[in-house]
N, C-alpha and C positions, 0 to 999 in steps of 0.2 A: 329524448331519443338518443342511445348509442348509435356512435359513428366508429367505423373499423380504427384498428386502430395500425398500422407496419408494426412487423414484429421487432425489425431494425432500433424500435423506440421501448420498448417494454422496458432494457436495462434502466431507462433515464426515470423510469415509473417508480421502481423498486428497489434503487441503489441507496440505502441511506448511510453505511458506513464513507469516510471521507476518502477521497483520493491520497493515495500512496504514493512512495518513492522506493521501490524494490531494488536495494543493493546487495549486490554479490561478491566475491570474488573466487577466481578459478583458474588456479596457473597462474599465481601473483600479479591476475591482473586485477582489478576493482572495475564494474560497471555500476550505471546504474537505470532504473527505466520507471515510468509510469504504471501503477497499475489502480482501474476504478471496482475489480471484483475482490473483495474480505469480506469476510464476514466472523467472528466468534463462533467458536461452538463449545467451548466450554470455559467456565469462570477460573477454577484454581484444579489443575496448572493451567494458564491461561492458555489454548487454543485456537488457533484461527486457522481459517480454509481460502485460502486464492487459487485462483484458476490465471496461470501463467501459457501463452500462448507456446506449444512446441517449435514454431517456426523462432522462434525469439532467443537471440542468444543468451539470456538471464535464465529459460527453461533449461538452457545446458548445463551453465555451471552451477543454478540451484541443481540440479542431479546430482551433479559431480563433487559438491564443497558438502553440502544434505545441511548447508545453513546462510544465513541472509539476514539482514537486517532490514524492518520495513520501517520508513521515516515518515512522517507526520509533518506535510508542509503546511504552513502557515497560506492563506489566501495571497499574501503579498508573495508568495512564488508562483503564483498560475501561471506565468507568460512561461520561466526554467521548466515547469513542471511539464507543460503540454511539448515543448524544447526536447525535453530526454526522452519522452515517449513518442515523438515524433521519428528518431531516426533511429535505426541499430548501432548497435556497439563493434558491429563486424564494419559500419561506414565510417565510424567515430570512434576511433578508439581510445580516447579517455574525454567521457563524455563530461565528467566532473570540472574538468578544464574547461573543456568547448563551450559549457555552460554557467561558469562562474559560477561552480557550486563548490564545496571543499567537504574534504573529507577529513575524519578524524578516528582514532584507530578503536575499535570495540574491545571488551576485555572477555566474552566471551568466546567469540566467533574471531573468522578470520574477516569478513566481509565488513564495510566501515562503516562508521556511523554517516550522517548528513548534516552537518553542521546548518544553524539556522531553521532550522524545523523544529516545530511544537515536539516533538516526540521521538527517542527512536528506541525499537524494541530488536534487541536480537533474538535470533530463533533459529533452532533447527529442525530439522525436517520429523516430523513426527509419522507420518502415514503418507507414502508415495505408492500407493498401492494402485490408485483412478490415475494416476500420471498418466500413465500411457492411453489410457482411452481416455480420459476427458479431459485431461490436464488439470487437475486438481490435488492438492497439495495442501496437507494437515502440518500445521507449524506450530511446536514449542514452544511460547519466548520464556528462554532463559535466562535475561538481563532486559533489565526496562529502564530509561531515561528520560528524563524532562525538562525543557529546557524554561526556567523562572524567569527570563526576559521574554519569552513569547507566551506570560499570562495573560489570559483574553481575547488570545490572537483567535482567529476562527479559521477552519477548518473548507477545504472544498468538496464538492457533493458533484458528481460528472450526471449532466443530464444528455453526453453526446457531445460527439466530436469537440471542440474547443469549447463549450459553454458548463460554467460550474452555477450552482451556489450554497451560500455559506447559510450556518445554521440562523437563526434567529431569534427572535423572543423564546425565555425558556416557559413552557408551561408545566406548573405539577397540577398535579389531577390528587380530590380527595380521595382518601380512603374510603370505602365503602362504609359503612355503618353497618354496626355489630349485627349478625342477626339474633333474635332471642327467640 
């Protein structure tokens, strides 16, 4: 038997790309924030879609810079991670410090990298067209990193407010059989 389910919980159903770290910078200053919505939309040039809250100061100066770097935190930053997404950068103004995180400088973009995270991708704004009505944001990355001391590291998955998890066992699945 289905049981209703709050709509408040569907993200935590459906979210399988990993929790992010959305850095900007805008008016030389660098922020940085949490974000649990990406998704891919297309492979080469690589693609991605986040939906960035308008109330949020990172929605400004992504408008404003039209580039950003999205970082790939390792599980061992959940406590930093949920940290920067907890407060604004209008309260905190260098959340990088506040949070014992550092930053380092990107070669394509102005906005920084994140030191200590699996990954970070620069990107610029590719389609800001739903900005305004739904806060959605088509991004470029034009440079991509990796960091070889966070081989293996895993990845966080936002099921809601402060609770993550990480990936697990890999399955591959056969291929189908030929048909004749």
């Amino acid at each position: 038997m289905m049981q209703e389910l709050p709509l408040s919980r569907v993200a935590g159903l459906l979210g399988s790309a990993p929790v992010v770290m959305l850095a900007t910078s805008s008016g030389g200053r660098a922020n940085v924030m949490a974000m649990a919505w990406l998704t891919m939309v297309e492979f080469e040039p690589p693609l991605l879609a986040c939906v960035v809250g308008s109330d949020h100061l990172s929605f400004a100066s992504l408008r404003a810079s039209r580039e950003c770097v999205i970082a790939v935190p390792p599980a061992g930053l959940a406590d930093r991670l949920v940290a920067v997404g907890s407060v604004s950068g209008r309260e905190v103004p260098d959340k990088f410090a506040a949070f014992g995180l550092t930053h380092l400088p990107a070669t394509e973009v102005a906005a920084p990298l994140v030191d200590g995270c699996i990954a970070n991708l620069e990107c610029r704004i590719r389609d800001d067209s739903l900005a305004g009505s739904l806060n959605l944001f088509v991004l470029e990355v034009v440079k991509a990193w990796i960091d070889p001391a966070q081989k293996g590291a895993k990845t966080l998955h936002h099921l809601g407010e402060a609770r993550f998890f990480t990936e697990g066992e890999t399955v591959t699945a056969r291929p189908p059989a030929p048909r004749t």
